[in-house]
C-alpha positions in Angstrom: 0.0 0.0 0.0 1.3 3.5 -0.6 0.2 6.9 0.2 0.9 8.8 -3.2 -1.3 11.0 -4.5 -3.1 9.9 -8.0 -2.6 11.8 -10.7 -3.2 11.9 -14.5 -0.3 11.5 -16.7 -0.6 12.5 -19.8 2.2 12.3 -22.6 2.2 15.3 -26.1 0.8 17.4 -23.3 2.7 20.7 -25.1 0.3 21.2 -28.2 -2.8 19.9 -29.7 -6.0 17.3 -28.4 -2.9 16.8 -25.8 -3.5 20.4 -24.6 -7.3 19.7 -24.5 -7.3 16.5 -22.6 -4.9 18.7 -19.8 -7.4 20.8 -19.9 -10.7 18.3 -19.6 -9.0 16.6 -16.9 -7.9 19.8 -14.8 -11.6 21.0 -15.2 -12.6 17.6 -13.4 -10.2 18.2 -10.5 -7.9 15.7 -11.5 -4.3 16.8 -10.7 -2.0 16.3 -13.9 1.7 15.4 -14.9 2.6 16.6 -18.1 4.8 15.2 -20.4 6.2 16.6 -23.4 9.8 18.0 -25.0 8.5 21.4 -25.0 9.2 23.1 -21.4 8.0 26.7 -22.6 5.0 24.7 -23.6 4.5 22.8 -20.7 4.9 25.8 -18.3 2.6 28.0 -20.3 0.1 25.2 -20.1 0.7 24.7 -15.9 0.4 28.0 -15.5 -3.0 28.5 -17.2 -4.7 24.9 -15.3 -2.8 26.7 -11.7 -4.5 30.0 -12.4 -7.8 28.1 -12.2 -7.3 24.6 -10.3 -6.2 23.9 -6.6 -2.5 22.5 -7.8 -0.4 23.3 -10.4 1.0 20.1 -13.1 3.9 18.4 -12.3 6.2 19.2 -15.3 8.3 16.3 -17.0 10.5 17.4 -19.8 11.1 14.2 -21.8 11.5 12.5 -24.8 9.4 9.7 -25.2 11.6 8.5 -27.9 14.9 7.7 -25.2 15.5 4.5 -23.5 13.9 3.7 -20.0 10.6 6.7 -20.3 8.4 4.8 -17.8 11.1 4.5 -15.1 11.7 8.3 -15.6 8.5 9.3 -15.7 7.9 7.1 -12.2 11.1 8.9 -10.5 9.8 12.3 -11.4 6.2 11.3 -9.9 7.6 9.6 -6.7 9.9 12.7 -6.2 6.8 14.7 -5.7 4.7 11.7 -4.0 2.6 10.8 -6.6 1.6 8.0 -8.9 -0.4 7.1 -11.9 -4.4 7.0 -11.5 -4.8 7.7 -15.3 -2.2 7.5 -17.7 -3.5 9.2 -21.4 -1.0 8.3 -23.8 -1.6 10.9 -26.7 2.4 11.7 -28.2 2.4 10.6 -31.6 3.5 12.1 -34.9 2.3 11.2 -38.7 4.1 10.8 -42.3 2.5 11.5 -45.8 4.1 10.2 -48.4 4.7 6.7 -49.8 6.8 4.5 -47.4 9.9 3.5 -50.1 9.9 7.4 -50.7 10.1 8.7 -46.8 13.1 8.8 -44.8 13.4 5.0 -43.1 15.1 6.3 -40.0 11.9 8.6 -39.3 9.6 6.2 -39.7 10.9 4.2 -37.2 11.0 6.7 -35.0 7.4 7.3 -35.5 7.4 3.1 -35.4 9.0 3.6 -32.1 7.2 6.8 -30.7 3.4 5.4 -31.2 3.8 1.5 -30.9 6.9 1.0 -28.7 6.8 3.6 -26.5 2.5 3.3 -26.2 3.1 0.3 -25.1 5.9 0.5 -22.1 3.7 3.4 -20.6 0.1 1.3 -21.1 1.8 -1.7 -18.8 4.7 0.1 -16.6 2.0 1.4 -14.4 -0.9 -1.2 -14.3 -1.1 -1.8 -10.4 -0.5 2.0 -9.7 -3.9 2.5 -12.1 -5.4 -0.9 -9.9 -4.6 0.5 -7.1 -6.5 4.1 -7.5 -9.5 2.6 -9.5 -8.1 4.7 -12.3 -7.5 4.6 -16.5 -5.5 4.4 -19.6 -6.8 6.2 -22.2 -4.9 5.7 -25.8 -5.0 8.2 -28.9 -5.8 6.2 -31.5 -7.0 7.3 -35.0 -9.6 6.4 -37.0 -6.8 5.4 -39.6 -6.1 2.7 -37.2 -9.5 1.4 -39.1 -8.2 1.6 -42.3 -5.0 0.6 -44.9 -3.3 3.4 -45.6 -1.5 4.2 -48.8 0.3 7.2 -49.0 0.4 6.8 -45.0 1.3 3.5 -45.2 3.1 3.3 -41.8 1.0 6.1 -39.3 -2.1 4.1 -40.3 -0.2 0.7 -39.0 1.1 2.3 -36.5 -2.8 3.1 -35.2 -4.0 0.0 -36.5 -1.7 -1.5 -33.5 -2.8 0.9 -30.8 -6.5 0.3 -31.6 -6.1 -3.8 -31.9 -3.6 -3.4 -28.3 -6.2 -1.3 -26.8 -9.0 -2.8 -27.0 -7.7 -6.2 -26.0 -6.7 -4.3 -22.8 -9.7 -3.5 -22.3 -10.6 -7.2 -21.4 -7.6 -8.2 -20.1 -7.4 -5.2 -17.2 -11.3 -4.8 -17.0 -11.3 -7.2 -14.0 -9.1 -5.3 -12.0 -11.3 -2.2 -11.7 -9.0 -0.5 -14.5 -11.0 1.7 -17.2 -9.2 1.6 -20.6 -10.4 3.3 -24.1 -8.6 4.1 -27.4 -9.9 7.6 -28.7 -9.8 7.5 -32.5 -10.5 10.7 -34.1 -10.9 11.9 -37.7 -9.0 15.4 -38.7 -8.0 17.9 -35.7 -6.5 21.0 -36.9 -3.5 20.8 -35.0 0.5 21.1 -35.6 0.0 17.3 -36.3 -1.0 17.8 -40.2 2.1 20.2 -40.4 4.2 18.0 -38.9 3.3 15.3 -41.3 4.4 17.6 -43.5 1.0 18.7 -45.3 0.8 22.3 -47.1 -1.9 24.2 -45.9 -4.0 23.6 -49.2 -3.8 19.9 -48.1 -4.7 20.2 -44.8 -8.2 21.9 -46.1 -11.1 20.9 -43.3 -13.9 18.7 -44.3 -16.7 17.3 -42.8 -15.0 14.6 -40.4 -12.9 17.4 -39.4 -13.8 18.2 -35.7 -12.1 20.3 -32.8 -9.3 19.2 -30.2 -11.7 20.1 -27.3 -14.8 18.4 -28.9 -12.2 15.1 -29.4 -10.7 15.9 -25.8 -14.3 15.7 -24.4 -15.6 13.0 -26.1 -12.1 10.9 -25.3 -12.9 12.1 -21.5 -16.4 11.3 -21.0 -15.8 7.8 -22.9 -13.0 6.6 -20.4 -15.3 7.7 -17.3 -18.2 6.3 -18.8 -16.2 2.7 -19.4 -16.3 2.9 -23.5 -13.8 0.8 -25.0 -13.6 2.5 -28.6 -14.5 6.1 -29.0 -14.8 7.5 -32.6 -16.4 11.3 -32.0 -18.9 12.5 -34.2 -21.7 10.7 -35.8 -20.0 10.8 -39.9 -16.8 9.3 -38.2 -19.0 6.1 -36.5 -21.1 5.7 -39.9 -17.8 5.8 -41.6 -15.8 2.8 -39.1 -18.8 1.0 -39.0 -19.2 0.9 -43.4 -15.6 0.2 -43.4 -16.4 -3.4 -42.0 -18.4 -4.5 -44.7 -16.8 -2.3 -47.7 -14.5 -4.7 -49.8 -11.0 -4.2 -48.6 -10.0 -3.4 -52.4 -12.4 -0.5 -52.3 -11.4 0.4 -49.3 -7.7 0.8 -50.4 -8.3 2.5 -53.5 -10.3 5.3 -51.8 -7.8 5.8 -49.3 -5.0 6.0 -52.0 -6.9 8.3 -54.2 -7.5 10.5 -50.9 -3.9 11.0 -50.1 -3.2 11.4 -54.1 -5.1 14.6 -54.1 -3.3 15.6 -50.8 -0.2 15.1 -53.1 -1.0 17.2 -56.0 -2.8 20.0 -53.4 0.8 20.4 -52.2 2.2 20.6 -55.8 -0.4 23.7 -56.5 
């Protein structure tokens, strides 16, 4: 038994849904850790939940992307006598462009960023989450739904954390533990630009919905025990016809999709 406080981890906390989930949380009285590279961000961000909430974030500068995370993560919590309740694992980055043309290197990274490192921080913590009655809450995608030429490895990548999610689900359900995968459509976030979209193809459209709508719906699911949560009503129709589309269909509409993302960044 231990006498740490629970609080709510959660990692990409510096921009983004990740900034809206910090927020969601905070406005529920949970007391938050934020992790992210970013320490400008992350103190901007602390700042803002301390102005309004009874304790300010615990700040973790780290990248998720160097050996041992989970057991750095822990240290930093224990030094201020606190542990894991819920643990929202939303650090993640994209790539367009076909696989044999991107740079191999940074696709591992992003191999090793949304799969490997998802993974260690899903199961490091599993009794301190036992323990508080808490959550894991994992940002999927609704690529993880789909094939994905053009985005051939992203869409893998969150075809694993949406097939490892759920299965957790099952697997830590009898132990009190809530876990959900939140798989949104389009945010407009740095995301797009990171993936390295142009503006003119990063155009909304009608699955496009907000960070705080997504952070809310990704929130509410995990309290309410959801296991998949796909926000809006166009983005369940659309998961839902993708299970009984022909999978041929199904890849040649996603790789004329991202071929007009291609020539939108040519014009």
């Amino acid at each position: 038994m231990t006498n740490s406080r629970p609080v709510t981890v959660i990692t990409g906390a510096s921009a983004g849904i990740g900034v809206a989930l910090a927020r969601i949380f905070a406005q529920h009285g949970h007391e938050l850790a934020l992790v992210a590279r970013r320490e400008d961000r992350l103190n901007a961000l602390a700042d803002e939940i301390a102005a309004r909430a009874a304790r300010r974030p615990i700040i973790i500068v780290l990248d998720l992307l160097q050996p041992g995370a989970a057991q750095r993560i822990s240290e930093a919590l224990a030094a201020q006598d606190a542990e894991p309740q819920f643990v929202v694992n939303n650090a993640g980055f994209g790539l367009v462009g076909p696989a044999s043309s991107r740079d191999r290197d940074e696709q591992l990274q992003m191999i090793d960023l949304n799969v490997r490192a998802l993974t260690e921080l899903s199961l490091a913590f599993v009794e301190s989450l036992a323990r508080h009655r808490g959550g894991l809450l994992n940002v999927g995608s609704m690529a993880g739904f789909l094939p994905g030429p053009g985005m051939a490895v992203y869409y893998a990548t969150k075809a694993y954390v949406l097939s490892f999610t759920e299965a957790l689900h099952s697997e830590l359900k009898p132990r009190g533990i809530r876990v959900a995968v939140l798989c949104p459509g389009p945010v407009p976030t740095e995301f797009a630009e990171r993936a390295g979209l142009s503006k003119r193809g990063r155009q909304p459209n009608i699955l496009t919905q907000s960070a705080d709508t997504v952070a809310k719906a990704g929130y509410d699911g995990l309290m309410g025990g959801r296991r998949t949560i796909v926000p809006g009503a166009i983005n369940k129709l659309i998961t839902l016809l993708i299970r009984i589309i022909p999978r041929r269909v199904i890849l040649w509409l996603v790789e004329q999709r991202q071929s007009r993302r291609r020539s939108a960044q040519r014009t």
